[in-house]
C-alpha positions as CSV (number, residue, x, y, z in Angstrom):
1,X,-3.3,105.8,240.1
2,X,-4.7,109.3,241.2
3,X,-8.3,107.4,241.2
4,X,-7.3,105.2,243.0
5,X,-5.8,107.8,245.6
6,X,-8.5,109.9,245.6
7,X,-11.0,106.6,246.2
8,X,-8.7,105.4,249.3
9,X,-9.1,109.1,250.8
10,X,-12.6,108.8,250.8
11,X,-13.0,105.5,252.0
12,X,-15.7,105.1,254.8
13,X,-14.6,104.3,258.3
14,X,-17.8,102.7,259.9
15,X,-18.9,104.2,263.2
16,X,-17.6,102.1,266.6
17,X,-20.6,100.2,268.5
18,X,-21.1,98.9,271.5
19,X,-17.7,96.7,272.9
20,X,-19.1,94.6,275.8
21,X,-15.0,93.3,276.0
22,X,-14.1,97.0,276.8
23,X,-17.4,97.4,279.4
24,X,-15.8,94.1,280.8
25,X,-12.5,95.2,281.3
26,X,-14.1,98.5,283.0
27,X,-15.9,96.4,285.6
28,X,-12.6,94.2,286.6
29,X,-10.2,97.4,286.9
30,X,-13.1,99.0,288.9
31,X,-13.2,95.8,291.3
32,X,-9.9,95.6,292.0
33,X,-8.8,99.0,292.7
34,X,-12.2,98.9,295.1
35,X,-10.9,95.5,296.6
36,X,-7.7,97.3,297.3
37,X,-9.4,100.5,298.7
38,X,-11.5,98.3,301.0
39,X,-8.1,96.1,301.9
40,X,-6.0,98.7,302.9
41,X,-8.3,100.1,304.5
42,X,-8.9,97.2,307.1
43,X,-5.4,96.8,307.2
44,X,-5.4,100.4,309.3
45,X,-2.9,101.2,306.6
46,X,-5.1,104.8,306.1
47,X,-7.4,107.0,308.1
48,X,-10.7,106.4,308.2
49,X,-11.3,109.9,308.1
50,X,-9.9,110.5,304.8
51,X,-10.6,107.4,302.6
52,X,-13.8,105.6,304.8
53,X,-14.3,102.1,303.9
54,X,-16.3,101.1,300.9
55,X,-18.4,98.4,302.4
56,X,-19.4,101.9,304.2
57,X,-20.0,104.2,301.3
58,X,-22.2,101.3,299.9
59,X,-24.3,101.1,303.7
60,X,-24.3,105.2,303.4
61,X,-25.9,105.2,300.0
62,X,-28.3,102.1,301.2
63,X,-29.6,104.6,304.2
64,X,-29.7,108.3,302.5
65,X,-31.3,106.7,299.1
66,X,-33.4,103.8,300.3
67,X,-34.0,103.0,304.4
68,X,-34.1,106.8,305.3
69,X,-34.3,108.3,302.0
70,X,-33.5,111.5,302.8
71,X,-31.4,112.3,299.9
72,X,-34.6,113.0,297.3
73,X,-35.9,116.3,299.0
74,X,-32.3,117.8,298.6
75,X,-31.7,116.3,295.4
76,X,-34.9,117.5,293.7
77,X,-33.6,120.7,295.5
78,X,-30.3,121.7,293.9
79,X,-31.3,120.0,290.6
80,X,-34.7,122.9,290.5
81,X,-32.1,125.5,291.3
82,X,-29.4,123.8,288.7
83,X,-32.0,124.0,286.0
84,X,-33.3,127.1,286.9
85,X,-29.8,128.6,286.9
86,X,-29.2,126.7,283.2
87,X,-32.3,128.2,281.6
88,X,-31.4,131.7,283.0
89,X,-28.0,131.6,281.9
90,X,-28.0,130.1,278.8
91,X,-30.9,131.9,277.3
92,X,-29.1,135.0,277.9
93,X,-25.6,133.9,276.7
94,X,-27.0,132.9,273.6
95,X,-29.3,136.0,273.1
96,X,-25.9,138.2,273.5
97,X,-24.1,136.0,271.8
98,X,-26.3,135.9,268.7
99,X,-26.6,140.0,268.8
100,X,-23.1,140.3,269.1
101,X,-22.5,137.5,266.0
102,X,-24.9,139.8,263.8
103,X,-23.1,142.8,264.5
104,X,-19.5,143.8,264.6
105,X,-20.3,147.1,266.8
106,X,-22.5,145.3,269.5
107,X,-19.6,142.9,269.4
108,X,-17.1,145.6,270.1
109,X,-18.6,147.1,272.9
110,X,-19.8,144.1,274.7
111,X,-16.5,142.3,274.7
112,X,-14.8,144.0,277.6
113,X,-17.5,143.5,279.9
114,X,-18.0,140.1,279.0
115,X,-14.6,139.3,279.7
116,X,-15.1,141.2,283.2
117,X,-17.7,138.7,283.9
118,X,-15.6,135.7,283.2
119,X,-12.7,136.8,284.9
120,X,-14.9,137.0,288.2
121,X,-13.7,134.4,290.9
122,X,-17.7,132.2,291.3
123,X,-16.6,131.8,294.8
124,X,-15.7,135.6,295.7
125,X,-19.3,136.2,293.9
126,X,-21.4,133.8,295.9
127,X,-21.4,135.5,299.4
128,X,-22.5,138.7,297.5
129,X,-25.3,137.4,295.8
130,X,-26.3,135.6,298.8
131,X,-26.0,138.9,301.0
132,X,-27.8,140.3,298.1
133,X,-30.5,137.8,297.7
134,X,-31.1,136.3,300.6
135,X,-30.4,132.4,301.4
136,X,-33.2,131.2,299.6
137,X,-33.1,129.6,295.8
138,X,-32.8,133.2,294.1
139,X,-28.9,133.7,295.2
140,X,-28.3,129.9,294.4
141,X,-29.6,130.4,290.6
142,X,-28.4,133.6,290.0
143,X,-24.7,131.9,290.9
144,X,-25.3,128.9,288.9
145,X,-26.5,131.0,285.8
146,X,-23.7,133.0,286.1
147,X,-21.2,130.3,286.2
148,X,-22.9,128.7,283.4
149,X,-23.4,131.9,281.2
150,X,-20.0,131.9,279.6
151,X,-19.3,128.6,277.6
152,X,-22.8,129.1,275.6
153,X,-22.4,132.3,274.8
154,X,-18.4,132.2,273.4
155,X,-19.8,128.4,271.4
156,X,-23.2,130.4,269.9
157,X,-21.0,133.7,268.9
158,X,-18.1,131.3,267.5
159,X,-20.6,128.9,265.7
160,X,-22.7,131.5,264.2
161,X,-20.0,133.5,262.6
162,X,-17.4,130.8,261.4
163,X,-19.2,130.4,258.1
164,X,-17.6,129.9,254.7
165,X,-17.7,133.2,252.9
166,X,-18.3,131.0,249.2
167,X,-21.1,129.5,250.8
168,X,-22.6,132.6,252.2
169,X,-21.8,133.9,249.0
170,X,-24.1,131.1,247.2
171,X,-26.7,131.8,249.4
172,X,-27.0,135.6,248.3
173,X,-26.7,135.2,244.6
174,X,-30.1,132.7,245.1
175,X,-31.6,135.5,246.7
176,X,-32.0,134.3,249.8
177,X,-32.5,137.0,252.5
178,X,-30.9,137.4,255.8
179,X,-33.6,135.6,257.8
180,X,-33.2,132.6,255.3
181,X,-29.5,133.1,255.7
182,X,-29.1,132.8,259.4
183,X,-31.7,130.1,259.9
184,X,-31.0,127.6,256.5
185,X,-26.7,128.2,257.1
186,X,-25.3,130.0,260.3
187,X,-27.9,128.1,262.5
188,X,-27.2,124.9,261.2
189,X,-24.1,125.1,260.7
190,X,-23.1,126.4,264.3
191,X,-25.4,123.8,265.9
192,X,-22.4,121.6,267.1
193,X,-20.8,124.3,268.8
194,X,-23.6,125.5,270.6
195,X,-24.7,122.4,271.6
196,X,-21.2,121.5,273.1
197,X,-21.7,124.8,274.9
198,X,-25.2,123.8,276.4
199,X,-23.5,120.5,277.6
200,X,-20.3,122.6,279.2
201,X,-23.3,124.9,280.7
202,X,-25.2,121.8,282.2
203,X,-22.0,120.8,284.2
204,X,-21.4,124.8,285.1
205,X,-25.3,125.4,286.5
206,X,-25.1,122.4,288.9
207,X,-21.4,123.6,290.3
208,X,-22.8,127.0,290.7
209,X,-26.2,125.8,292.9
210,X,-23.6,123.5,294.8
211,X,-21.2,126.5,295.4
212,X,-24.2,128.3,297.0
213,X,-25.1,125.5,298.7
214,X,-21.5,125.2,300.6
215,X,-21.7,128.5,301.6
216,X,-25.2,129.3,303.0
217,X,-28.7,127.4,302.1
218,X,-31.5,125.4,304.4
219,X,-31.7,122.4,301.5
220,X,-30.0,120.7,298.9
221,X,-27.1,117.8,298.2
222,X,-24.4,120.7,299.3
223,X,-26.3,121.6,302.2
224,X,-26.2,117.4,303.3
225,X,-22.9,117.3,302.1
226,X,-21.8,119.9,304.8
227,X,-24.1,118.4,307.6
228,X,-22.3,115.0,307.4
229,X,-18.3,117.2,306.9
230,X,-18.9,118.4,310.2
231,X,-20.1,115.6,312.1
232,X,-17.3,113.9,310.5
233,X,-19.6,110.9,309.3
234,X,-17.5,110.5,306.5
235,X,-18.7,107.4,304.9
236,X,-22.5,109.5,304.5
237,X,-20.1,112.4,303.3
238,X,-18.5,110.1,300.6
239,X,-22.1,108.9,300.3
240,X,-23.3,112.0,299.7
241,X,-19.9,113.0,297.2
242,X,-21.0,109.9,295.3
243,X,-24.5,110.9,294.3
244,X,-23.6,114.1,293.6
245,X,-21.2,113.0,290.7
246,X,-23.6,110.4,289.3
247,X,-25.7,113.3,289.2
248,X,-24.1,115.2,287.0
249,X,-22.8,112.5,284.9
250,X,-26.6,111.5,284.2
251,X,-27.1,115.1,283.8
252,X,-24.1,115.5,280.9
253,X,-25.1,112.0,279.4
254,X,-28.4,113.1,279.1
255,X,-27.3,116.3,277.1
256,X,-25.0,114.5,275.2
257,X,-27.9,111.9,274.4
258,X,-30.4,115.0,272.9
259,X,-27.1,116.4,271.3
260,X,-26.8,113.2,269.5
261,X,-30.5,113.1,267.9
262,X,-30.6,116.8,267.3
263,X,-27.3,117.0,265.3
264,X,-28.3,113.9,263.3
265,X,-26.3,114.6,260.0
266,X,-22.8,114.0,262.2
267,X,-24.1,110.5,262.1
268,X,-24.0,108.3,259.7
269,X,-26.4,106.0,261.1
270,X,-29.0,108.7,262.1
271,X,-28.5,110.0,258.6
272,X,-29.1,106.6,256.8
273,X,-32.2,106.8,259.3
274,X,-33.2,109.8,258.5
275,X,-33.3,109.0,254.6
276,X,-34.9,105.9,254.9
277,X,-37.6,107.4,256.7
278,X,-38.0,110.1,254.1
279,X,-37.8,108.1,251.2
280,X,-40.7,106.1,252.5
281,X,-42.7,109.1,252.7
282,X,-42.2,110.2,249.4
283,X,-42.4,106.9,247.3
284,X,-45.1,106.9,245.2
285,X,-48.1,103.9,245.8
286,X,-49.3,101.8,243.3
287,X,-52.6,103.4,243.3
288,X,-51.0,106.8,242.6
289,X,-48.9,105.2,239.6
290,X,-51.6,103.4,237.8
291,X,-53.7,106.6,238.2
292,X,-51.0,108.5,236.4
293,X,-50.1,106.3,234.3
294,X,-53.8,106.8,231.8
295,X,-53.0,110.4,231.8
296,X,-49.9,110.3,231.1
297,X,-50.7,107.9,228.2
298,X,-53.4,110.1,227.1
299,X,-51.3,113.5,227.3
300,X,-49.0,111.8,224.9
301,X,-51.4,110.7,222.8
302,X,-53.0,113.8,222.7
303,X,-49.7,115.1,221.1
């Protein structure tokens, strides 16, 4: 009975694929509620000015992406300063957060400023950095690193030191040192929760180069954005809103995509991959067995 128990606990669930019925469904609810957007709209039921046709959206994203095409300049704009922001950011956050892991008295005295930092309205900041740094891209990445600095450094630091004490434990009585420690079981093991961090910081680094874009730039998708707010042409602003959210949902998808190959063993199938492709490397030819197989004969014969 307990077998039994034990065998049912450990069952394998296998992973959920690819639904086209639920991708189906998706599409039809999306139709209809923009069916009814574009219905009431007609209907003069709402203003314009708030909700804008979309049959106009659709003609706004035509001209800024396509028959003008002047979205590209401003998009490859705020994504430099996005990234720029994200490396700056997240580099940092993790170097702190992995001194600060690795040492209880570095963690002590650079907790209250770090919770300084994060208590820091972004918005109050941003006129100070640009006042500080001009209008140019260096106020608009120092913003989005700040915003983003936060989430990878409280994942590395909260990764890196929840390890199991038997485990750690193991590792000492093999002798392995403290190098061989932190890179063959804290790294590893805190891998998931740094790499959610990095995803969180993505999303963080393009709202902070946005955020300095609203307030004061000469290019980028906030900059457009404000052009077309106050000429009230808002189906280019809703346009504009649009792209700037598929942005950063191909930005987060794409993290969530290296995320997915670099913490293979959370998958089973990448696992199963994984072995296969390593147990191909390392099965021994027929040349190599019929090679060893005379010496081993020999060897024994020997004896």
């Amino acid at each position: 009975m307990s077998m039994e128990a034990d065998t049912a606990e450990v069952e394998y669930t296998p992973e959920r694929g690819f639904n086209p019925v639920h991708l189906v469904w998706h599409f039809v609810i999306f139709g209809l509620l923009i069916g009814l957007w574009e219905t009431v709209n007609r209907a003069g039921w709402v203003d314009p000015l708030l909700f804008p046709r979309p049959s106009g959206i659709v003609e706004g994203m035509w001209s800024i992406f396509i028959a003008k095409a002047g979205i590209w300049p401003h998009l490859g704009s705020t994504f430099g300063k996005a990234m720029g922001g994200f490396s700056i950011g997240t580099l940092i956050g993790m170097a702190l957060a992995t001194a600060a892991a690795l040492s209880a008295g570095f963690r002590d005295y650079l907790k209250p400023y770090i919770i300084l930092v994060e208590a820091m309205p972004r918005i109050a900041v941003g006129p100070i950095f640009i006042a500080a740094l001009g209008f140019g891209w260096s106020s608009a990445v120092a913003l989005a690193a700040l915003v983003c600095f936060f989430a990878p450094f409280v994942n590395t630091m909260t990764g890196l030191m929840q390890v199991d004490e038997e485990t750690e434990e193991l590792f000492r009585s093999l002798g392995a040192s403290k190098r061989q420690i932190f890179f063959k079981l804290r790294l590893p093991n805190a891998m998931p929760l740094i790499t959610a961090g990095v995803k969180l910081a993505v999303a963080g680094a393009f709202a902070g180069a946005l955020v300095a874009e609203f307030i004061s730039a000469t290019n980028g998708l906030g900059v457009l954005m404000r052009r077309y707010v106050q000429t009230l042409n808002m189906e280019f602003s809703f346009a504009t809103l649009l792209s700037i959210t598929l942005f950063g949902f191909v930005l987060f998808r794409t993290m969530e995509a290296i995320n997915y190959r670099i913490i293979y063993w959370h998958s089973e199938k990448l696992m199963n991959k994984r072995s296969r492709r390593l147990a191909g490397k390392w099965e021994p030819t027929m040349d190599a067995v019929m090679v060893s197989r005379p010496a081993a004969v020999a060897a024994g014969g020997a004896e």
